[in-house]
N, C-alpha and C positions, 0 to 999 in steps of 0.2 A: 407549178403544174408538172415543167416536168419532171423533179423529183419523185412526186405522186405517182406517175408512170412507170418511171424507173421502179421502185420501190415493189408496186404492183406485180411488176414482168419479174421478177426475184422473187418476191413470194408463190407467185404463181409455178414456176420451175423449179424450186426450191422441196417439192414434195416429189417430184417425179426426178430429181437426180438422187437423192439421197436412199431409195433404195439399190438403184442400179451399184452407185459405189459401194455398200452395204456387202452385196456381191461378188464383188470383187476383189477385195479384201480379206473374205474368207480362206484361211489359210489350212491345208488339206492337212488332217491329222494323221499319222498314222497308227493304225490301232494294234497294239504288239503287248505282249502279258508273257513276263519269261519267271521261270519256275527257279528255284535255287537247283543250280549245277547245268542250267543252259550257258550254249555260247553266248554271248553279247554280241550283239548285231554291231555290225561295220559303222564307225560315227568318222568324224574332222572336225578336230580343234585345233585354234593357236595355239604354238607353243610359245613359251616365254622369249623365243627370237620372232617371232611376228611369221613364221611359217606355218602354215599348214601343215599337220600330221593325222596319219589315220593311225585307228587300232589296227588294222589289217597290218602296217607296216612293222608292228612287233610282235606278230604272230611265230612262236618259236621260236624268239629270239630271246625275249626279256620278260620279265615280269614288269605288269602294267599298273601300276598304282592312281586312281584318280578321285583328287581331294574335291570338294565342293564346298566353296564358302556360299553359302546362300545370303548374307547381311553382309560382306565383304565390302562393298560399295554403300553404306547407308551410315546411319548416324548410330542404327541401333544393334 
């Protein structure tokens, strides 16, 4: 019996939590469209020593080269 309750009071809840977190999860996009020969907006990646680096930080300094392996991590 009281499984049955239990079980009951989880389904019951069960519809009313899972939109709230639904919402909160949603993660803000930013909406940005750059044309060939705009700046690149300001980003932060790792670098291969585990630091943070921005493109800001080699503005005028160097040329910025950045590769993208998209399947890097997969089988395919």
């Amino acid at each position: 019996m009281k499984r049955a309750l239990a079980l009951m009071v989880l389904l019951a809840a069960t519809p009313v939590a899972a939109p709230l977190a639904q919402e909160v999860q949603k993660p803000e996009m930013a909406k940005l469209s750059l044309k060939v020969g705009d700046a690149a907006p300001d980003f932060t990646l790792l670098s291969d020593e585990w630091k943070n680096v921005k493109l800001s930080d080699f503005r005028g300094k160097k040329n910025v080269f950045l590769a993208v392996y998209v399947l890097a991590f997969t089988g395919g």
